[in-house]
LOTIFI-447803 format. One record per residue (C-alpha): x, y, z. Coordinates in steps of 0.5 Angstrom, whole numbers, padded with zeros to 4 digits, always signed. Layout:
N
XYZ ...
This chain:
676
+0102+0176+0234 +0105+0171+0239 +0110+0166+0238 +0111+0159+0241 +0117+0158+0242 +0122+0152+0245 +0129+0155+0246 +0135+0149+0249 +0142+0150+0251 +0147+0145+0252 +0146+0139+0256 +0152+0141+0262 +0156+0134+0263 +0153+0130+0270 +0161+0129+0271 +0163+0136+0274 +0161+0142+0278 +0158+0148+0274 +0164+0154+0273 +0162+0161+0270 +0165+0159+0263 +0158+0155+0263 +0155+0161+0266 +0155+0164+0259 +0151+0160+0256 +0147+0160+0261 +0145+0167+0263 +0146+0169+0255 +0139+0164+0253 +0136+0165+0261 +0136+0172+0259 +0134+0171+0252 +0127+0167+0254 +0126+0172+0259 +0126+0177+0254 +0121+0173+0249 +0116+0172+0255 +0116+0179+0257 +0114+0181+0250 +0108+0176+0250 +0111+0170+0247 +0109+0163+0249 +0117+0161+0250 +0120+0156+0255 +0126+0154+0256 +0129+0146+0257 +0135+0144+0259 +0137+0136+0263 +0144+0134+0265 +0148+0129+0260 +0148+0123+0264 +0152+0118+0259 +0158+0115+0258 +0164+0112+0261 +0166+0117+0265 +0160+0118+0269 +0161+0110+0270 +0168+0112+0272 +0166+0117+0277 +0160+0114+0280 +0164+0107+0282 +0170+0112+0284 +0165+0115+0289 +0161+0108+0291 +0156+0110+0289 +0151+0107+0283 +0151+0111+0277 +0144+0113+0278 +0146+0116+0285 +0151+0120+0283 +0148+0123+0278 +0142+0125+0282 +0147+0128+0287 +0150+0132+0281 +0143+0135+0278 +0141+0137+0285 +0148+0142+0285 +0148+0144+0278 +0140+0145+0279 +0141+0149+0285 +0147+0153+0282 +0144+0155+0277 +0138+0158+0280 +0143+0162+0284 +0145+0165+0278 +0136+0166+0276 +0137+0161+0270 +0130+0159+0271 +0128+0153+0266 +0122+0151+0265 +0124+0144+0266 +0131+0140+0268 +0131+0134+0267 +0137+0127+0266 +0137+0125+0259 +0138+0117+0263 +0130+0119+0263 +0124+0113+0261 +0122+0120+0256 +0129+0120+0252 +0130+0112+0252 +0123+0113+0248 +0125+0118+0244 +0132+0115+0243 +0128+0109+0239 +0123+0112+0236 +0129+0116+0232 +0134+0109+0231 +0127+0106+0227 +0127+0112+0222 +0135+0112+0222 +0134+0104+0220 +0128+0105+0216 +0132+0109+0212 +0137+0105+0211 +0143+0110+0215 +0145+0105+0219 +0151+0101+0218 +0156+0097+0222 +0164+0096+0222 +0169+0093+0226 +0174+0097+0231 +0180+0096+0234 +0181+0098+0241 +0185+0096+0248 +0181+0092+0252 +0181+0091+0260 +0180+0084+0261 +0178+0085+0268 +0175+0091+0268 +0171+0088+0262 +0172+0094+0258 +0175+0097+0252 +0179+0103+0254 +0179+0110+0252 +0186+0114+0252 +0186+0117+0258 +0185+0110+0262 +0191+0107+0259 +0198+0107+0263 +0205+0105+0260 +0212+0106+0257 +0213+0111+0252 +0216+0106+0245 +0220+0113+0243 +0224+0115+0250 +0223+0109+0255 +0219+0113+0260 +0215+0109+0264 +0207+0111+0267 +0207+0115+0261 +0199+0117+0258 +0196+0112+0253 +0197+0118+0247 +0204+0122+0248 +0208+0122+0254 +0212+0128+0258 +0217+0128+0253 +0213+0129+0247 +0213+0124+0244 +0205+0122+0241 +0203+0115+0239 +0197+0110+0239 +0195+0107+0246 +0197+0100+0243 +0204+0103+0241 +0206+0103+0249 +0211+0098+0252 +0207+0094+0257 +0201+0098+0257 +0197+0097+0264 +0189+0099+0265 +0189+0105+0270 +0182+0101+0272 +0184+0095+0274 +0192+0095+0273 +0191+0089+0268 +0195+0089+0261 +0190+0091+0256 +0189+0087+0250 +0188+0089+0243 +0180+0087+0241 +0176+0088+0235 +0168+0090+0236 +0162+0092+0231 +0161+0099+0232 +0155+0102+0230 +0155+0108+0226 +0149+0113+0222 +0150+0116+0214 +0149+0123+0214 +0152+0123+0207 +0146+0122+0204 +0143+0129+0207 +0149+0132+0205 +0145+0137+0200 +0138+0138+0206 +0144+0140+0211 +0149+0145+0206 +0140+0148+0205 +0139+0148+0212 +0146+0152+0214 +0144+0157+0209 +0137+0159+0211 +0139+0164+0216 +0139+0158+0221 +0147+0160+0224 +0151+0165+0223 +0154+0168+0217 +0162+0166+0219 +0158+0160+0222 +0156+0158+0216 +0162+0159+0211 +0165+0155+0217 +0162+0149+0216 +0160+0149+0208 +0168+0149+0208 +0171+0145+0212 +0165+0139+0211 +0160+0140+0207 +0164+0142+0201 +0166+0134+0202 +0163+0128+0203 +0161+0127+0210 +0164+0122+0214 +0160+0117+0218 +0158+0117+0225 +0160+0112+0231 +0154+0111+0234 +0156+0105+0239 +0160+0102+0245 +0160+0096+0246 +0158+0093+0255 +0160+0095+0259 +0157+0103+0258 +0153+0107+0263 +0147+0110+0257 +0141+0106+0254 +0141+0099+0251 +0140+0099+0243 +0134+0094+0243 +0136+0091+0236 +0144+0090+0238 +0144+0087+0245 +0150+0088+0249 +0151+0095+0245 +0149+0102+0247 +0149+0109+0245 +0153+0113+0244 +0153+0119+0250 +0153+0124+0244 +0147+0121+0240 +0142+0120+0247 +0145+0127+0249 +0141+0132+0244 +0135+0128+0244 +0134+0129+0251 +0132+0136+0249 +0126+0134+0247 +0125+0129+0253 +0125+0135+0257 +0120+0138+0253 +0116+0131+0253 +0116+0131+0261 +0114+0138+0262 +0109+0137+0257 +0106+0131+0260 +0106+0134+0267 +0102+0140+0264 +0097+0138+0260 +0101+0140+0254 +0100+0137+0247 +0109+0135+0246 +0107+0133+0237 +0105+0141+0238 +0112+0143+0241 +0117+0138+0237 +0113+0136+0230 +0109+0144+0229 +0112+0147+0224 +0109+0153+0227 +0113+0152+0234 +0120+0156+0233 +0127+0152+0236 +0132+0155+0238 +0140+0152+0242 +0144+0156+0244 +0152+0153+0245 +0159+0153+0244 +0163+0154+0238 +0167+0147+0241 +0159+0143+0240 +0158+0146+0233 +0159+0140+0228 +0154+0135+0233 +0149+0140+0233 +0149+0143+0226 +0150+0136+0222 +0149+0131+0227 +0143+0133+0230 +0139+0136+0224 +0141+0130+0220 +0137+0126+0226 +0132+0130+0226 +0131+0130+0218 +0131+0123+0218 +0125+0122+0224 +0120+0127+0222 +0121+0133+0228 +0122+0140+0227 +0129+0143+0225 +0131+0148+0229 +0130+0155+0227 +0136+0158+0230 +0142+0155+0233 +0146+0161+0237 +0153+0160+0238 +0158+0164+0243 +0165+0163+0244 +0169+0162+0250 +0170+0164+0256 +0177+0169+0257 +0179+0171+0265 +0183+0177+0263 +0185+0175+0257 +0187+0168+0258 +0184+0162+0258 +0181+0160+0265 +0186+0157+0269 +0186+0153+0276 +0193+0155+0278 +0192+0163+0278 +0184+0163+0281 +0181+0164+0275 +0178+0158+0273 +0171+0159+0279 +0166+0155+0281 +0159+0157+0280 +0158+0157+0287 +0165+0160+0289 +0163+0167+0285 +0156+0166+0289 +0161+0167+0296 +0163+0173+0294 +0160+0176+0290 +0152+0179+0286 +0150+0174+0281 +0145+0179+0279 +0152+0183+0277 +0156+0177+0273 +0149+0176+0269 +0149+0185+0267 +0157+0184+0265 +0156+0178+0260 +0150+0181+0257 +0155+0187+0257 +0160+0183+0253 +0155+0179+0249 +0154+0180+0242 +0150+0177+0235 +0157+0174+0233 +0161+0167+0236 +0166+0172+0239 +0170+0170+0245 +0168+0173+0251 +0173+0177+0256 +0172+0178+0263 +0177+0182+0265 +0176+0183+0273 +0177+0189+0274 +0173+0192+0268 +0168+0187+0272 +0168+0192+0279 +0169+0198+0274 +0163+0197+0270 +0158+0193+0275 +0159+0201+0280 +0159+0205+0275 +0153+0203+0270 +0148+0198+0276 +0150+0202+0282 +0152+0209+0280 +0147+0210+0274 +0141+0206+0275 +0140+0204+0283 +0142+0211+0284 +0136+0214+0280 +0132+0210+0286 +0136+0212+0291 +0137+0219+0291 +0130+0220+0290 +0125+0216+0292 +0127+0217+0300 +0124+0224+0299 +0117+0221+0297 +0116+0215+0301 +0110+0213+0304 +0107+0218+0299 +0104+0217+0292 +0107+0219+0286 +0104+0226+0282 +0097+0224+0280 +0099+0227+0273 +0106+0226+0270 +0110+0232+0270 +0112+0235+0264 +0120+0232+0264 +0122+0236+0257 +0121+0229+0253 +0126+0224+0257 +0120+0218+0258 +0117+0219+0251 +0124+0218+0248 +0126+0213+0251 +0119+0209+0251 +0121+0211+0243 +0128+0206+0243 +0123+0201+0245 +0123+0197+0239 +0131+0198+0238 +0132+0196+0244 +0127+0190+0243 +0131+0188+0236 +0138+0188+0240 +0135+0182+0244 +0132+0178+0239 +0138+0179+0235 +0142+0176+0242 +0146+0184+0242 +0146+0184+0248 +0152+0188+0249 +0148+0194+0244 +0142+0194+0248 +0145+0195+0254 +0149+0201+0251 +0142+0204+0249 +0140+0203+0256 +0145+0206+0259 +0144+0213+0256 +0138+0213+0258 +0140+0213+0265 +0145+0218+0263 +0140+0224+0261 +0136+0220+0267 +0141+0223+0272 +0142+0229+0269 +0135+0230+0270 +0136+0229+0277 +0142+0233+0278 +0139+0238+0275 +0133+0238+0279 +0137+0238+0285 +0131+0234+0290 +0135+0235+0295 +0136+0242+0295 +0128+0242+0294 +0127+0238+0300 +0130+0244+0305 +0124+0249+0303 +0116+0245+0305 +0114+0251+0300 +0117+0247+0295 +0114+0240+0298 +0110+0239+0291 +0115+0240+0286 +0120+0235+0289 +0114+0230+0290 +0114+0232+0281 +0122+0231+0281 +0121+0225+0284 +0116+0222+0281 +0119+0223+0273 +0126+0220+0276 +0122+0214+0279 +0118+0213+0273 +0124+0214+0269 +0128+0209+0273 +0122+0203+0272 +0123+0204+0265 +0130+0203+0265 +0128+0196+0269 +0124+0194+0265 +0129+0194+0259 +0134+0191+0263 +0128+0186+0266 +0131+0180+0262 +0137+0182+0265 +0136+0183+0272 +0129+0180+0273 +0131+0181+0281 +0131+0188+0281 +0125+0188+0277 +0122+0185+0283 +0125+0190+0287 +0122+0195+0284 +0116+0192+0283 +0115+0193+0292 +0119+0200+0290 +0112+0203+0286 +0108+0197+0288 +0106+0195+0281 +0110+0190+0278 +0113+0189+0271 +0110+0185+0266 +0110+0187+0260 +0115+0190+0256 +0109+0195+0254 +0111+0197+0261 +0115+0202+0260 +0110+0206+0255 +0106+0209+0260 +0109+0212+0267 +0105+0211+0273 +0101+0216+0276 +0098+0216+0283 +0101+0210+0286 +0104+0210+0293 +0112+0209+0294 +0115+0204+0299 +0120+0205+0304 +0126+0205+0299 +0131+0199+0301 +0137+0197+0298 +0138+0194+0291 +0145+0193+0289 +0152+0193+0293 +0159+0196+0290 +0163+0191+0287 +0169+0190+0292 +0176+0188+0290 +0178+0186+0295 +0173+0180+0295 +0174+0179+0288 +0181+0178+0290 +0179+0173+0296 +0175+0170+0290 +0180+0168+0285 +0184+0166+0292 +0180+0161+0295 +0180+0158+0286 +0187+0157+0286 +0190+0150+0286 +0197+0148+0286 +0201+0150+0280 +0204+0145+0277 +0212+0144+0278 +0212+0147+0271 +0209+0154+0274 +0212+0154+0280 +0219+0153+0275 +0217+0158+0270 +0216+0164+0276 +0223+0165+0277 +0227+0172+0274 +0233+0168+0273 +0232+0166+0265 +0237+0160+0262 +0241+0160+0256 +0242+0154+0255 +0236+0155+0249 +0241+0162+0246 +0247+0157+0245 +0243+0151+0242 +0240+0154+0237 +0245+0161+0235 +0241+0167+0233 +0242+0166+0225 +0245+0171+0221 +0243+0178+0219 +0237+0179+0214 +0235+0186+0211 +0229+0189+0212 +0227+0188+0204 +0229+0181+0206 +0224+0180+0213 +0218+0184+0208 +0218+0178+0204 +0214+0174+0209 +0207+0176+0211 +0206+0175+0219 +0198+0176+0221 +0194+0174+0226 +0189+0169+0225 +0184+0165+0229 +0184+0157+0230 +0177+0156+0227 +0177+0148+0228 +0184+0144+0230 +0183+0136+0230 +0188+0132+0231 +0191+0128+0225 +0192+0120+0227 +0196+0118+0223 +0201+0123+0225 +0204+0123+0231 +0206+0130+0231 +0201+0134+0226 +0195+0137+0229 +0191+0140+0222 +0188+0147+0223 +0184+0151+0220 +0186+0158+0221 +0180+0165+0220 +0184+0170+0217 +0178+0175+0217 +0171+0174+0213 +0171+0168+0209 +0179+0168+0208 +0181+0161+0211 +0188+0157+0210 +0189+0150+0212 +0195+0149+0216 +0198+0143+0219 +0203+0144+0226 +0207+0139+0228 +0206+0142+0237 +0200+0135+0237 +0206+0134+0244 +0204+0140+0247 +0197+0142+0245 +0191+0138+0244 +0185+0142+0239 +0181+0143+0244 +0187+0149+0247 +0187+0152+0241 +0180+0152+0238 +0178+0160+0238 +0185+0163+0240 +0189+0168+0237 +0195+0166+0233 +0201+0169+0229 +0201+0165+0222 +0206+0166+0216 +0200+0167+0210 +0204+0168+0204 +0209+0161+0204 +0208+0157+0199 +0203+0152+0200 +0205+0144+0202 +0203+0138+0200 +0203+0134+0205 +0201+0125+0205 +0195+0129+0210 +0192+0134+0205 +0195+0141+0203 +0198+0145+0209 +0196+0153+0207 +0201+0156+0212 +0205+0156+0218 +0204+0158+0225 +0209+0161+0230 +0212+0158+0236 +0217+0159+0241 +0220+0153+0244 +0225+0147+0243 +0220+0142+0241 +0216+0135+0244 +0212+0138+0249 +0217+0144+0250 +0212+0149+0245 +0209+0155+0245 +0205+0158+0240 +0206+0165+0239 +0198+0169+0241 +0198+0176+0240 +0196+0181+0246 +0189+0183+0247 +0185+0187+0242 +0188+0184+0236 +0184+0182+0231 +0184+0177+0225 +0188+0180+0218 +0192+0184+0222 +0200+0184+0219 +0205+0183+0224 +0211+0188+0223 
């Protein structure tokens, strides 16, 4: 039966270019949606730029431009990019559209007529030039704690944290005018009185089980805090109809701008858009990061819940990216531009690497380059291309046996993994699907290499027999593509030429083609070359800051040996007492009435979680951490602090301020593990 389904992914900010951290989720959803289309089901895929915000108006005034102009410039390279990658959309679109300036005030209404709006004052630095308030970011000043001057709104490059209105002389990086403190009415929506639909809906089966013990105990076990919805003019986004001078908020027209495309493309293909958003029928799936899952888990079902639209029946959430085992990094050339890679390199192999990679879970995900180039040769090029490339040669301009010879059972087994390879897709378990496949084309080409056909073609006496192996190899080889159609929908097409039959379905690979002629076989696939992976990453590299350049040399001081001597000698009995695992940073936020405290929450694996308070505010921010590996003490006795109760320690190296370094666990480590 088919299935209507709408599938969206996060909305890429209007603010920067598309690098291959986003391409996860990108290519994850795109091969997702394929998957489904080729199934029979009528699936399609929204997405839009996220437009909004001060940051846009920032950047649009820095270039000369009008914010509509840059916008429009970055759409047209994000689009183009991800077209590179065959991430192909039903509709992209801008939510700085007519269609989600509608939507933003047919959901505001219900929010109002719910009784869920409520108004509150806000202090904040204001630029009285610029005529606007000031996010940290924008403020330049004196650090009150060591006197250093040009330091940032927030900490500065000793390590001392503070509030931008604590900063001695503070000066706006807009205009350079001294900013002064204001007060404002911010608007802000209840989610508290959904608690109880949200904490049902966490526990449908909508998210993933270490998804959905995250968020019932980190927010939903409490009461759920109000969400400012607001900013005062000046503000790139769209006036708020009963609140002049006020506009919403980047993070409440964002998630609607989903249904703003699918409203688009509904009115441009004569489409029934109540049918899409409002059906019960119609399936909706996002798929995000971990870093946006509170917005789209509680925010915005609770937006949804209140205005009548379908909630979504799957949110999908991956990790993040890793470049060989470390976070992107533009110093070392890791951190790569869409268009970068697309230089250099197949898109079609980065697209088979991360469905490689990918599995059900929010697991973050390594590209390590060179297993890259090992894999991409040896399964794409090595397994599958060459079951094509070794034969069809021998058949070109031939047509193959008008009878499917007897291959000992290779097509009807694997026609029978259809529907656990199916299962894998649906479930988002790439990675297990693309193993599956892969042993196909292992017993594939021990077929041919058993066969030999390029022996056969030295005897003519033996001209139908090779025309027998080549055909069984040939249709073994489309069957292998048909199940990685979702994955690599440029070789579909080539192989379609290849046979002159294109897929279509996923049915295909039930039924070997008989009597059909063979193209003149042309080149699908080139090796990986290391050299161009290096070439790469080189031209990715920006100047390292001094602090790199610094902590290159072999020379190591030991100014910290004599600060802190080595403490006196412990007993093994003594070291056995503290318990030292390994732990993931689940969620980390920031602590603001603590100058040094970040709080996080610590996974221990399953649903085993500590809450620990870290004085390292001065060298991270949460954003760092979230989802890294960390080495805490899980058996220390539990702190009451004035912030709430700290479960634990996590382990760092350094000398304090922003001189620290949180302890993280080689590659391979897994949440649980002690540490002996």
């Amino acid at each position: 039966m088919s299935r209507r389904i709408l599938v969206t992914a996060a909305l890429p900010y209007a603010n920067g270019p598309i690098h291959i951290g986003h391409l996860v989720e990108y290519i994850q959803t795109d091969i997702w949606v394929r998957f489904q289309k080729l199934r029979g089901h009528d699936c399609r895929f929204f997405c839009a730029d996220d437009t909004h915000g001060t940051a846009i108006m920032i950047s649009a005034k820095r270039a000369g431009v009008s914010e509509e102009e840059f916008i429009a410039k970055v759409s047209e390279e994000h689009q183009r990019d991800f077209a590179a990658f065959d991430v192909d959309f039903d509709h992209y679109g801008s939510t700085n559209s007519p269609q989600n300036r509608k939507l933003c005030d047919e959901i505001w209404t219900a929010l109002h007529e719910q009784n869920l709006v409520v108004e509150k004052m806000v202090s904040q630095l204001y630029d009285p030039v610029e005529n606007t308030f000031l996010a940290d970011r924008f403020v330049k000043g004196t650090c009150p704690e060591c006197g250093l001057e040009n330091s940032n709104g927030d900490s500065c490059n000793n390590g001392h944290t503070y509030t931008p209105a604590d900063l001695v002389d503070p000066v706006s990086v807009l205009s350079g005018a001294t900013p002064e403190v204001r007060q404002a009415p911010h608007l802000f929506v209840q989610i508290e009185p959904l608690r109880q639909q949200l904490a049902e809906w966490v526990d449908s089966g909508t998210v993933q089980p270490e998804v959905a013990n995250y968020l019932k105990g980190q927010f939903l076990g409490d009461e759920l805090r109000d969400w400012d919805v607001s900013r005062p003019a000046p503000y790139f986004g769209f006036e708020i109809p009963d609140a002049p001078g006020n506009y919403w908020y980047v993070w409440f027209d964002a998630p609607i701008g989903y249904f703003a495309s699918c409203t688009t493309w509904c009115e441009e293909n004569g489409e029934d858009a109540h049918q899409w958003l409002r059906d019960p029928s119609t399936e909706i799936h996002h798929f995000i990061g971990r870093d946006i899952t509170y917005f789209h888990c509680l925010f915005w079902p609770a937006m949804l819940y209140s205005s009548g639209f379908n909630l979504p029946k799957q949110v999908h959430i991956h990790g993040f990216l890793l470049v060989d085992g470390e976070k992107m990094s533009k110093s070392k050339g890791t951190f790569i531009k869409a268009e970068t890679y697309e230089k250099y390199l197949d898109p079609s192999h980065l697209r088979y690497y991360y469905a490689s990679k990918l599995g059900p879970r929010w697991d973050d995900l390594d590209l390590n380059l060179e297993d890259f180039a090992n894999k991409v040769n040896a399964d794409l090029v090595g397994k599958v291309v060459n079951l094509a490339s070794r034969t069809a040669k021998f058949v070109s301009g031939q047509q193959l046996a008008a009878t499917y010879p007897d291959d000992g059972g290779l097509f009807k087994n694997a026609a029978a993994k259809s529907d656990a390879i199916a299962e894998c897709y649906e479930k988002c378990d790439f990675n297990a699907a693309m193993r599956e496949v892969m042993l196909l084309a292992d017993a594939a080409n021990q077929f041919v290499e058993n066969a030999a056909p390029w022996t056969l073609k030295k005897d003519p006496e033996k001209a139908e027999e090779l025309n027998a192996i080549c055909s069984v190899a040939l249709n073994l080889f489309r069957q292998i593509v048909v199940y990685l159609t979702p994955v690599l929908p440029q070789l579909a097409e080539q192989t379609g030429t290849l046979l002159n039959t294109p897929i279509k379905s996923w049915d295909d690979a039930q039924t070997p083609l008989t009597g059909t002629p063979v193209a003149p076989f042309k080149h699908m696939m080139q090796r990986v070359d290391l050299k161009k992976v290096e070439a790469m990453v080189e031209e990715s590299k920006e100047d390292a800051p001094q602090a790199d350049a610094m902590a290159s040399t072999h020379q190591d001081s030991k100014e910290y040996l004599e600060a802190e001597p080595l403490a006196e000698e412990c007993t093994i009995d003594d070291f056995m007492k503290v318990d030292f695992r390994v732990a993931r940073v689940i969620e980390c936020e920031e602590v603001p009435e603590a100058r040094k405290l970040l709080k996080l929450t610590l996974g221990l694996g399953g649903d085993e979680t500590r809450q620990v308070f870290a004085g390292i505010k001065s060298a991270y921010k949460p954003e760092e951490l979230q989802g890294k590996l960390v080495v805490m003490v899980a058996n220390l006795k539990p702190r009451q602090m004035k912030f709430g109760l700290s479960e634990g320690m996590v382990c760092a190296a350094g000398a304090g301020g922003s001189e620290i370094f949180v302890l993280s666990p080689d590659e391979g480590a897994k949440p649980g593990m002690r540490v002996h």
